[in-house]
N, C-alpha and C positions, 0 to 999 in steps of 0.2 A: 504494500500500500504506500503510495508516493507519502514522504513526511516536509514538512516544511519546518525549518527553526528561523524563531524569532528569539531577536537579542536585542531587550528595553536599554540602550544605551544613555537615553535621558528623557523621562517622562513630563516634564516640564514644560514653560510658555513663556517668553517676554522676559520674565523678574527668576533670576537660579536662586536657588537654597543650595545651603549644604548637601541638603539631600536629595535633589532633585533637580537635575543639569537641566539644560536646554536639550529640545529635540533632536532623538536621532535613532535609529533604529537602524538594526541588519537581518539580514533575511537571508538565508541560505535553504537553496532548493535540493531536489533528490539528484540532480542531476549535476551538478555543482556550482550554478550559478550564484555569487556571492552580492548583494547588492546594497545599499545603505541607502536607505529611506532620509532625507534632511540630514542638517551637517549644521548641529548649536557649536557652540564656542565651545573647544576641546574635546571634541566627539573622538580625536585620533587616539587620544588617550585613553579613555574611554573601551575604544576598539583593542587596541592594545592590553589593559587591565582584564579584558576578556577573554586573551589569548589569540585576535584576529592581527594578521596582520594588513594596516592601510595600504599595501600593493597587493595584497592579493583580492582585494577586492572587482568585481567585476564594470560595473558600474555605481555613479552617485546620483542618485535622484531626488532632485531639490523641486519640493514645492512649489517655493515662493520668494520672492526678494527680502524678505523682513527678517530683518538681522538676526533676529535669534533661531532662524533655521540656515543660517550662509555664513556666521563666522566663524566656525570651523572647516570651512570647505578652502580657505588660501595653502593654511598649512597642510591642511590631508593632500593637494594637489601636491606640494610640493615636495611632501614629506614620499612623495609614489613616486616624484619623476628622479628623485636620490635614488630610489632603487630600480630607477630604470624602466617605468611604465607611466603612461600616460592615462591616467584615468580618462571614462568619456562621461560626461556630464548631463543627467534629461534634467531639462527646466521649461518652463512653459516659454511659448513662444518670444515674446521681449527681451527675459533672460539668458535663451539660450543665444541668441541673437548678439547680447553687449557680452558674454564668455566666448562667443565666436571669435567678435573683434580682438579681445587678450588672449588670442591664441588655446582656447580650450575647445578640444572636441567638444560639441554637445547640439543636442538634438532635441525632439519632442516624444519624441516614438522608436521603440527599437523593438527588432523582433532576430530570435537568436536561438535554436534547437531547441523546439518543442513551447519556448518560452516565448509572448509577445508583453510590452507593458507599453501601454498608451494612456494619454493626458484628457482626462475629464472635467471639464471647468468647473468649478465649485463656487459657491457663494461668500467670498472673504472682501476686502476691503481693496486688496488690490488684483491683480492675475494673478491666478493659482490656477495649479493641475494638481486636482489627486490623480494616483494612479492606480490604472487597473491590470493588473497581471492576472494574462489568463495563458495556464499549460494545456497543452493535448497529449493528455497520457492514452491515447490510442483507443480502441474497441473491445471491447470485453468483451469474446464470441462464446456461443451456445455452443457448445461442445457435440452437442446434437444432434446441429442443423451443417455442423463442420466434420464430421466424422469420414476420414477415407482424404480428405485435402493433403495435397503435397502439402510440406511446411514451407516453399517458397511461398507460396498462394498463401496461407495462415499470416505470414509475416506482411505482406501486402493486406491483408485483408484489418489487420490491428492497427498498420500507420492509417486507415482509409482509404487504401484503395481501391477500386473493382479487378477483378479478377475472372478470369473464361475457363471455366470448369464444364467439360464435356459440353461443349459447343456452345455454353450458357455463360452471359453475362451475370456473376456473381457480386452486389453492392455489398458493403459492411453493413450496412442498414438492415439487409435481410438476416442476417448472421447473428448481430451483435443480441447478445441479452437483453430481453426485455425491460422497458428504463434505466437502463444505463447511458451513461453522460458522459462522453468523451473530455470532457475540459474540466479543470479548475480555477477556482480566480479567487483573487483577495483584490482587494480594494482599500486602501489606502488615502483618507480623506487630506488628509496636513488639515487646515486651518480652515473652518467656515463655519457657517451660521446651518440652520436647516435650508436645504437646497433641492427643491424635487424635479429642476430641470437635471442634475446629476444624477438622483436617483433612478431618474428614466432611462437617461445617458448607460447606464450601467445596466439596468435591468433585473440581475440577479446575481449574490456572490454566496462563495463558500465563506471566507473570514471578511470580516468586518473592523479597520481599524480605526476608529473615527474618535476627531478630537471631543473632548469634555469640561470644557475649560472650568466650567462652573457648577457647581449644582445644585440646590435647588433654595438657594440663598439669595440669590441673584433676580432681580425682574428677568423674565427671558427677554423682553422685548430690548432690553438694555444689552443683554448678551448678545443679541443677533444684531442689533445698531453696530455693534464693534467687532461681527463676522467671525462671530464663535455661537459656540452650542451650549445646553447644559447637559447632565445624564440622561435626562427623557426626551431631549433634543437626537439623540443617538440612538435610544433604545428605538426608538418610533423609527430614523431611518433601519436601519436593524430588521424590523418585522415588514417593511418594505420590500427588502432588498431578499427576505427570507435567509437569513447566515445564519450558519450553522454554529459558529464562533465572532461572538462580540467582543471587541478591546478596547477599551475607554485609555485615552494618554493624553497631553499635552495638558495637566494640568495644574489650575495658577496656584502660583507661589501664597494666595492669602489660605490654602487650607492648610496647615500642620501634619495630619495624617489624611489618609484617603478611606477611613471609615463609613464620609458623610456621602462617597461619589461610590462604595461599595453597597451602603443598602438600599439606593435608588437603583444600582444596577439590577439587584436582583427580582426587578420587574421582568429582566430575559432570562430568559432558563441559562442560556450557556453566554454568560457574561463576565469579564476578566479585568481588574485592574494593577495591572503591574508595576513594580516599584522599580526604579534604577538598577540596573544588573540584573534583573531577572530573565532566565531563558522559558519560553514556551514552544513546546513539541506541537505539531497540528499535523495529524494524519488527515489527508486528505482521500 
């Protein structure tokens, strides 16, 4: 079963604590793609304190231009081109655009064995792209309906292919088990308010990792004026989007512990609030 690790590198927004850096997040797939979700002020270390190393990472993908998700992305480039790689950079359109000009790869969209992650506009205060990473872990066939197939045909027939079996054109569709889902996806908000042109945008995801700035202390209408959420802000995209795994992050420095954003979460059955340095397993 495909797994995905997540590593909370800094659960925070705007104003760090001791305990609770600025954004930034790493993902590692079954396949080995390494990626870092935003880049707060000293996310390298961070990375590092982990046991990751900043050049072995695959790609950086940055949200947004607001500094507490972009200053730690000078030194992470720099500290990657010392060991001789060039990191490539997704930002939304604008930013990738002024990282162009300073000579940084970067992009909006990348699609890369098995994996694609594309930029969804979200509701913040300036241009953001959450991102949506969706894999094709292939066709899960009836064993069945496949019995007597050469295994070249079988291997075609799990990446998608068609296939001509005894003069007959054979689809995956006819083969694959019944509701089975060839794709996974996580979605990835950064920074915004509730947004249900994004939610359309998206459609439907496995993991959910959507900011929570505030919770339930806050006017929401005040939260959303300044392009952030609160916990029922999330939960509600959440039952949307149908995820199977909710993650509440990015939040402000005025709570001390995250008690008060933990018992509104558990309005979702499968809902998680992580502290700095925590890893989560996600079989997908």
């Amino acid at each position: 079963m495909p797994l995905l690790t997540l590593v909370f590198l800094g659960t925070g927004g705007a104003v760090p604590r001791p305990d609770r850096r600025m954004p930034g997040i790493y993902l590692e797939d079954w396949e080995g793609h390494r990626v870092l979700l935003d880049a707060g002020e000293g996310v390298q270390y961070a990375l590092m304190a982990n046991g990751i190393s900043p050049a072995s990472l695959s790609y950086v993908a940055i949200t947004h231009g607001h500094e507490d998700h972009v200053l730690g992305l000078p030194g992470l480039l720099s500290t990657a081109k010392m060991a001789g790689k060039a990191l490539r950079v997704l930002a939304p359109p604008r930013l990738a655009a002024a990282l162009a000009k300073g000579g940084v790869d970067s992009s909006t969209s990348i699609s890369d064995r098995h994996m694609s992650v594309r930029c969804v506009e979200v509701c913040h205060t300036v241009e953001t792209c959450g991102w949506l990473f969706e894999w094709d872990i292939g066709f899960k066939l009836d064993l069945s309906k496949v019995a007597g197939f050469p295994r070249q045909a079988l291997t075609k027939l799990i990446k998608g292919e068609p296939v001509e079996i005894g003069g007959r054109i054979v689809r995956p569709e006819d083969v694959a088990e019944p509701g089975h889902n060839r794709w996974r996806r996580l979605f990835y908000t950064g920074d915004t308010g509730p947004c249900p042109k994004a939610l359309a945008a998206v459609g439907w995801t496995d993991v959910l990792i959507h900011e929570a700035t505030f919770a339930d202390d806050v006017d929401p209408a005040k939260a959303h004026e300044e392009g952030h959420s609160t916990v029922l802000d999330a939960v509600e995209a959440a039952k949307v989007l149908g995820a199977r795994l909710l993650v509440l992050t990015h939040i402000s420095a005025r709570y001390d512990d995250l008690g008060r954003h933990r018992a509104l979460a558990a309005a979702y059955r499968y809902a998680v609030v992580p502290e700095d340095g925590d890893w989560i397993f996600v079989k997908l």
